[in-house]
KOLPAKE-158845 format. One line per 8 residues: number of its first residue (from 0); their letters; for each residue x, y, z of C-alpha. Coordinates in steps of 0.2 Angstrom, whole numbers, plus 2048, in hexadecimal, padded with zeros to 3 digits. Example, Ala and Ser with C-alpha at 12.3 -4.5 7.8 and 13.67 -1.06 7.14 Angstrom:
// residues 2
0> AS> 83E:7EA:827 | 844:7FB:824
END
This chain:
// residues 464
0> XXXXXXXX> E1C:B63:A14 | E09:B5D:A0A | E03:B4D:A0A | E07:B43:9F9 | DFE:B4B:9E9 | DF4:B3D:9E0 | DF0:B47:9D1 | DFB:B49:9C3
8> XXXXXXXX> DF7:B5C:9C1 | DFC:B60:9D3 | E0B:B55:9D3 | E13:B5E:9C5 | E0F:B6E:9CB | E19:B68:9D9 | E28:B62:9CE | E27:B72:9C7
16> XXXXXXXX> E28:B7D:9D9 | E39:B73:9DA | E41:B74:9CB | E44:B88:9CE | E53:B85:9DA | E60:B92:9D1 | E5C:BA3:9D9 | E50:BAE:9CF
24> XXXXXXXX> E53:BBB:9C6 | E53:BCD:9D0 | E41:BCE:9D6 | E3E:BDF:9D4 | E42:BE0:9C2 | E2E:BDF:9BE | E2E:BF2:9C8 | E37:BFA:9B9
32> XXXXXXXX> E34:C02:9A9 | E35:BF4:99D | E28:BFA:98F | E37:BF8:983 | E3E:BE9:985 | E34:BD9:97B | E31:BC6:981 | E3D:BBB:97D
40> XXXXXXXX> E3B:BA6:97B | E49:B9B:980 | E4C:B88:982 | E50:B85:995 | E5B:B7A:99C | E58:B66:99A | E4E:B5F:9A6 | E52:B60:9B8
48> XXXXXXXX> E4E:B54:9C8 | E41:B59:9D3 | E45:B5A:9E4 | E38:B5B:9F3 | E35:B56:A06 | E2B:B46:A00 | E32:B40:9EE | E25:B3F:9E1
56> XXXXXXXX> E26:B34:9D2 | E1F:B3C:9C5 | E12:B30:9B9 | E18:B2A:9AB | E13:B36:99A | E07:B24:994 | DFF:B27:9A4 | DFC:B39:9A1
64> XXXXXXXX> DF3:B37:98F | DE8:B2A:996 | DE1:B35:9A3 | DE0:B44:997 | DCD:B45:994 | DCB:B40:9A6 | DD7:B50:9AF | DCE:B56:9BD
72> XXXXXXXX> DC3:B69:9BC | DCD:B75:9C1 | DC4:B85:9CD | DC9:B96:9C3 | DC4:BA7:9D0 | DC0:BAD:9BC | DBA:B9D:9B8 | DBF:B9A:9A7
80> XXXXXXXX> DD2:B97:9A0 | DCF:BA6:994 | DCB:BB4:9A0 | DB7:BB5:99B | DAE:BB4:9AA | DA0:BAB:9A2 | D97:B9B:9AB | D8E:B8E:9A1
88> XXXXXXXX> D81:B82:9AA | D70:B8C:9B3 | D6D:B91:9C4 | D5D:B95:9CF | D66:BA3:9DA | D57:BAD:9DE | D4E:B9E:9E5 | D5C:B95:9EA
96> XXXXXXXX> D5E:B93:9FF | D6E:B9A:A04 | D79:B90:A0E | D86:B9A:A1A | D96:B92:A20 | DA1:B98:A2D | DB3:B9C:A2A | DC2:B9F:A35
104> XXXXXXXX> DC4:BAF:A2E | DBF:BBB:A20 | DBD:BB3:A11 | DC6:BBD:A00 | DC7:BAF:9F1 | DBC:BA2:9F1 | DBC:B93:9E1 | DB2:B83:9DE
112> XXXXXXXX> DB2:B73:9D4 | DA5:B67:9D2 | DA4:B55:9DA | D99:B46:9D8 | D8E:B4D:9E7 | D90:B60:9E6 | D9E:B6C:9E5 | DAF:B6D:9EF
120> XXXXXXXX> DAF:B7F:9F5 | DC0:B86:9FB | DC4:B97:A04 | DD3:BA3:A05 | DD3:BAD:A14 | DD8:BBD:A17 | DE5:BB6:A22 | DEC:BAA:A14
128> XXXXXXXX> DE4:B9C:A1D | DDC:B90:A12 | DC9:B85:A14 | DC0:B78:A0A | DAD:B72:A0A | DA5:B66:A00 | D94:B6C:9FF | D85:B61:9F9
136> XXXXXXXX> D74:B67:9FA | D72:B70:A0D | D82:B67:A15 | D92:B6D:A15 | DA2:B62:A19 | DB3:B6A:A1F | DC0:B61:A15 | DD3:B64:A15
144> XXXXXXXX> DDB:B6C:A07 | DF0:B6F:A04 | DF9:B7C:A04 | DF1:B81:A18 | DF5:B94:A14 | DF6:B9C:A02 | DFC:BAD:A00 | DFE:BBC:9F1
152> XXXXXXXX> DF4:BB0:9E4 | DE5:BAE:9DD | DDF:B9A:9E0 | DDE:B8D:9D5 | DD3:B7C:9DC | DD3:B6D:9D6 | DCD:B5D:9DF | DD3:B4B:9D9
160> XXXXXXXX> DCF:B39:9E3 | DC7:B42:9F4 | DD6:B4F:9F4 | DD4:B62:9F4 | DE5:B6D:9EE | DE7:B81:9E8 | DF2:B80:9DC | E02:B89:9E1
168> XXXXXXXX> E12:B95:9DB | E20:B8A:9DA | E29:B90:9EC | E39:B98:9E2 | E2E:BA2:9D7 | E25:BAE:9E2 | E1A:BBC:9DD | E15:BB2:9CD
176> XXXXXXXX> E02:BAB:9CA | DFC:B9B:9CD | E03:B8C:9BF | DF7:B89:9AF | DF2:B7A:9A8 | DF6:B7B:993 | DEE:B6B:98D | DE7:B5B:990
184> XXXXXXXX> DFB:B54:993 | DFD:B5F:9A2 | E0A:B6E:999 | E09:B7A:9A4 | E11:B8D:9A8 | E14:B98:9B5 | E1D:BAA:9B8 | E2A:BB1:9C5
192> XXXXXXXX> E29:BC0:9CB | E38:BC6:9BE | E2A:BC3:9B1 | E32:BB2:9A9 | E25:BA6:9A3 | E2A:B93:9A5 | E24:B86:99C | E25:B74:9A1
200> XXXXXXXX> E1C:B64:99B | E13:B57:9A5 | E20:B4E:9B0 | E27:B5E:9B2 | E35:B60:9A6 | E3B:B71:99E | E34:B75:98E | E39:B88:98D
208> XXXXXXXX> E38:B98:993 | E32:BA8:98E | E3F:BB6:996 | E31:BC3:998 | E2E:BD1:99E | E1C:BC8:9A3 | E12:BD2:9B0 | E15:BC6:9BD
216> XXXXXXXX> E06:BC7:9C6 | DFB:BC6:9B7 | DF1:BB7:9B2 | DF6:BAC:9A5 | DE9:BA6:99B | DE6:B96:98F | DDC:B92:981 | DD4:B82:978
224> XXXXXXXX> DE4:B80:96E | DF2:B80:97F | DF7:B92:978 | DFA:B9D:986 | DF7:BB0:987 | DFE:BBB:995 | E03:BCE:998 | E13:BD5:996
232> XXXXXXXX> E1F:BE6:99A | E1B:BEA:9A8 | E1D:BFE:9AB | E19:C09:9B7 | E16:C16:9AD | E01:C19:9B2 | E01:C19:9C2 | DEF:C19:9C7
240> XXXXXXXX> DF1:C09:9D4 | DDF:C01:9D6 | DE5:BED:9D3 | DF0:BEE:9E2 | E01:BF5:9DA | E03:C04:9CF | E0E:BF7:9C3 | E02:BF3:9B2
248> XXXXXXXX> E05:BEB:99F | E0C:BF3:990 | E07:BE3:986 | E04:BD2:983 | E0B:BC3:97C | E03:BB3:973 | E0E:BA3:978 | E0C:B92:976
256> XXXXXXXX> E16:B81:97C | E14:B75:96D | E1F:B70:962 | E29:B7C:96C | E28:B8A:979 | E27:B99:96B | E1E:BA9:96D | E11:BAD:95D
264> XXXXXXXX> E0E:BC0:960 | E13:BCD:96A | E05:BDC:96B | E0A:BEE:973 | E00:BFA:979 | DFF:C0C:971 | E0A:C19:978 | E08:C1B:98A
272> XXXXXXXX> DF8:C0F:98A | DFA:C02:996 | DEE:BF3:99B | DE6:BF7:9AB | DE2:BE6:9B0 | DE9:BD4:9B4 | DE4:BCA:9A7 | DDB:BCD:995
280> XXXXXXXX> DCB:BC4:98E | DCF:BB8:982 | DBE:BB0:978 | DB9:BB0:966 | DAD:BC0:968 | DA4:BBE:957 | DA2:BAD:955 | DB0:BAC:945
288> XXXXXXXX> DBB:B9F:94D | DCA:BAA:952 | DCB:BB0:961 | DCB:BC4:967 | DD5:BCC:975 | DCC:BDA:97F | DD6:BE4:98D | DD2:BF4:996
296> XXXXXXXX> DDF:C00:98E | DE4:C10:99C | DED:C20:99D | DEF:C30:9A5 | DE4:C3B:99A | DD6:C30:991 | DD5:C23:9A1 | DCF:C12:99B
304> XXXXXXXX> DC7:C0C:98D | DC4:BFA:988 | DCB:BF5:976 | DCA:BE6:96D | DDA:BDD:961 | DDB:BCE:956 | DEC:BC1:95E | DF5:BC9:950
312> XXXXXXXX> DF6:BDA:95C | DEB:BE2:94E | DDD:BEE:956 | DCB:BEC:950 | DC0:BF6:95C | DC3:C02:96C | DB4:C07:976 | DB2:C19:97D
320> XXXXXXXX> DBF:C21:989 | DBC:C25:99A | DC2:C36:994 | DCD:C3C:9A5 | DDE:C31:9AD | DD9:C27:9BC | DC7:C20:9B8 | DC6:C0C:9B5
328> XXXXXXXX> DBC:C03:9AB | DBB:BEE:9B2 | DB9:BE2:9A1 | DAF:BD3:9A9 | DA7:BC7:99D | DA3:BC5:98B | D91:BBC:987 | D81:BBB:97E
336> XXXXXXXX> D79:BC9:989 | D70:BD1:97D | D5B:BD1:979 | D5E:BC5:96C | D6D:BBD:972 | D7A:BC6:96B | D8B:BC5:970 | D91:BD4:97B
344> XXXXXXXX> D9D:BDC:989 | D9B:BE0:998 | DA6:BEB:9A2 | DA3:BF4:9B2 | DA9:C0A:9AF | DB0:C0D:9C0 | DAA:C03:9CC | DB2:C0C:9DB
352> XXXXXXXX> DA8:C1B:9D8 | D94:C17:9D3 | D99:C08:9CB | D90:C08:9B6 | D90:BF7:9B1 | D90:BF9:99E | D8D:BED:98E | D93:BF1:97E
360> XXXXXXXX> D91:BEA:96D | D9F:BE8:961 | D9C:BF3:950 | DA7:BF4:944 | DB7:BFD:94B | DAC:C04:95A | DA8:BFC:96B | D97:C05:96E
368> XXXXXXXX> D8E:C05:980 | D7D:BFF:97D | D78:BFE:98D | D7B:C04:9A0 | D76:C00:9B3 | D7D:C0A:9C1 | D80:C05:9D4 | D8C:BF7:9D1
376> XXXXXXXX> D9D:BF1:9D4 | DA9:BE3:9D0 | DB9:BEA:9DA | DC0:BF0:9E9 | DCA:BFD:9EA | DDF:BF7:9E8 | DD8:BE5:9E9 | DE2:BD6:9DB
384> XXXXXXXX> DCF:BCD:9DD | DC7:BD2:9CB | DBB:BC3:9CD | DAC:BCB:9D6 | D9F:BCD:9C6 | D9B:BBD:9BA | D91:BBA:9AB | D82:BAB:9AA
392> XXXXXXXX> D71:BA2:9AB | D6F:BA6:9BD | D5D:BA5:9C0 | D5A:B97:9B2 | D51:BA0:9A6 | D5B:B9C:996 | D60:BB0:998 | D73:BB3:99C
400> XXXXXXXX> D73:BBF:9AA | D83:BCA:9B2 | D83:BC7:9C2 | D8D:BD4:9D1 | D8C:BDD:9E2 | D83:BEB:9E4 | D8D:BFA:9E8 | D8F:BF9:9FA
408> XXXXXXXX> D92:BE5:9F6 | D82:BE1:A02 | D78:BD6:9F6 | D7C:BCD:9E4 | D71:BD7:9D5 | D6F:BCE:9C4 | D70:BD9:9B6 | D67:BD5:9A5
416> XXXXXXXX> D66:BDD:992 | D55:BE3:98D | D50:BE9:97C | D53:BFA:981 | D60:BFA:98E | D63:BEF:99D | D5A:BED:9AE | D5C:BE5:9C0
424> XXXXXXXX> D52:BD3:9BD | D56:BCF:9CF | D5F:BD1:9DE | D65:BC6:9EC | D6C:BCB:9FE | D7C:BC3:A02 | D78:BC5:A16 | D87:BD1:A18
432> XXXXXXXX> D96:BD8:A0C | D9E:BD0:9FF | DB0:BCD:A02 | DB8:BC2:9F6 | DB5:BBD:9E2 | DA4:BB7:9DC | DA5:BA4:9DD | D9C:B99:9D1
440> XXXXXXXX> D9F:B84:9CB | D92:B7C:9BF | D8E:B6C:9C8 | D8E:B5C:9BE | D7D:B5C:9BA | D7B:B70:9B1 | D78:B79:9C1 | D82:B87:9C5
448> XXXXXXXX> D84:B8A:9D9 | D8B:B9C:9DE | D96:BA1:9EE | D9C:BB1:9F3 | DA7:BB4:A04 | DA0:BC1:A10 | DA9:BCA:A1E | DA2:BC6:A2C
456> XXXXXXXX> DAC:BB5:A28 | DA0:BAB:A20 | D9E:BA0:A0F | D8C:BA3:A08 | D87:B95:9FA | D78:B95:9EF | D7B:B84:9EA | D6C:B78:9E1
END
């Protein structure tokens, strides 16, 4: 059905679509209740063959490890493996010539990864149809990209030996999220949509399995170390609805693969508290070499509030409530915004409805706003796409920057930390409405290129 997959990452992802042969569990199970039930790890089944259209043969584990340093970057819509939409390399945005390409439909995700010359830029359509670009300087090259159409996921690029692949759902797991890579060996996991978590190695051999409940749609995300966090028991029980489904988190659990597939904490949210969101942040906030976990906690009378724990489950800050059931607060990025380069959050408090973004400082037990600029967003309304704000050095002054669409999604506004507040340091017009994620890749040489998709079917580029 696709042409051969030269790279070792794609090949076992490919292994791993056909290992799931037995039917699935029942696929609705992630619509109940289930705050009650607790993750389980088990050893799965030995190895299995891999069956496909064209046989792959998968390369040999000696092969692997010598290719470990060089694996091929892989194109995140929340550019980091950890959640934290935070860019590293500088841009020149504000004076930077756009470049509009035109598509064969709407665009709604759009992800990058660097190459020699420029950046391969792929695009999800609004009709699952799928494009590919390489860019370099003002000139834009259609190349081909596998799979043709991708549907009900968030992609994942990567671009080995001249090819361009998303990185799929096995096709017996449906309603899951893309696979993750773990480690330089090529471990990596994926969910069903009954909320188990597989782990397999890199030719594709079972290394365990996490029974669940995972929120199946949620993002998996992976840290220095191969451990991987994820959010689990799914509920039903806030019903507010604005990431697409009214189905949410009641906790989380920290897993990893090696020495064996075991999970190393399991946090649950308070009372009827669930996390209003797909996928945490995961970054050592203050510098102390252990890593937080921040999540927008919800519920019917206090709305949302973000809160801050340590991977043991322990909570060590909470910021303010919304105060009413129904409000949103959008967690982004965590970066030196500050006037002196402190380390803070950012967050946008209900960006359907005037749209604050806000930054916070972490104080003792207390997540205290510091700062606030109205007239943004960084969601639409019952859209999975929580990829439209990002944090960096856009206009190369050694200052990091948030940068968003403006309300009505008309132009891109950077919004910086002053000593007393914030401010709008620039804006940029995007030449119609934003309708997909904000794009970004650091090219090979420190520069960061930004993309966003707009409706009238167009790819616009600020590349260097």
């Amino acid at each position: 059905m696709y042409k051969p997959l030269i790279s070792l990452f794609l090949l076992l992802f490919s292994l791993s679509a056909c290992r799931l042969n037995d039917p699935l569990p029942d696929q609705a199970a992630p619509k109940q209740e289930s705050q009650g039930a607790q993750p389980t790890a088990t050893k799965h089944a030995p190895e299995m063959e891999a069956t496909a259209e064209e046989p792959q043969t998968p390369l040999p584990l000696a092969t692997a490890s010598a290719r470990a340093k060089t694996l091929p970057p892989l194109g995140y819509t929340h550019h980091r493996a950890d959640g934290n939409r935070l860019l590293d390399g500088a841009g020149n945005l504000p004076q930077a010539q756009p470049l509009d390409i035109p598509l064969g439909g709407k665009p709604i995700w759009i992800t990058a990864v660097p190459t020699e010359e420029g950046a391969l830029w792929a695009v999800v359509l609004e009709n699952n149809f799928t494009q590919a670009f390489l860019v370099a300087g003002s000139q834009a090259t259609p190349v081909s990209i596998s799979p043709g159409v991708l549907v009900d996921t968030a992609p994942l690029l990567i671009y080995e030996n001249g090819e361009a692949h998303f990185v799929t759902p096995p096709v017996n797991a449906p309603g899951g999220n893309h696979p993750v890579r773990l480690n330089e060996q090529s471990d990596h996991a994926f969910t069903n949509a009954a909320g188990q978590l597989f782990f397999l190695d890199n030719q594709a051999h079972d290394l365990g399995i996490i029974e669940g409940p995972i929120l199946p749609d949620g993002r998996l995300l992976v840290d220095d170390n191969g451990r991987l966090l994820a959010l689990s028991n799914p509920t039903t029980s806030y019903d507010h609805g604005v990431l697409g489904d009214k189905i949410e988190a009641a906790g989380m659990i920290l897993a990893e693969a090696r020495p064996q597939v075991r999970i190393l904490s399991t946090i649950a949210t308070p009372g009827l508290q669930v996390v209003e969101g797909l996928a945490p942040i995961w970054t050592d906030w203050d510098g102390d070499g252990q890593r937080e976990i921040i999540v927008t906690l919800s519920d019917l009378e206090q709305g949302a509030q973000i809160v801050l724990y340590d991977e043991e489950g322990n909570q060590l800050a909470a910021g303010p409530a919304i105060g009413r059931g129904y409000r949103w607060r959008h967690q982004i990025a965590i970066a030196p915004f500050g006037p002196q380069g402190e380390m803070e959050l950012v967050d946008v408090l209900t960006p359907h409805i005037g749209g604050v973004v806000e930054f916070y400082q972490w104080q003792g037990d207390e997540l205290r706003i510091v700062a606030q600029v109205p007239g943004y967003t960084s969601h639409v309304l019952g859209s999975r796409n929580l990829d439209m704000a990002a944090a960096g050095d856009f206009d190369g002054d050694d200052r990091v920057e948030l940068l968003l669409p403006s309300q009505q999604r008309t132009e891109l506004g950077a919004i910086r930390r002053t000593a007393d507040g914030a401010e709008v340091a620039w804006t940029v017009p995007v030449g119609g409405s934003v309708s997909s994620n904000l794009g970004a890749v650091t090219l090979n040489d420190g520069r960061l290129a930004i993309g966003i998709g707009r409706d009238d079917k167009t790819l616009r580029i600020w590349q260097p």
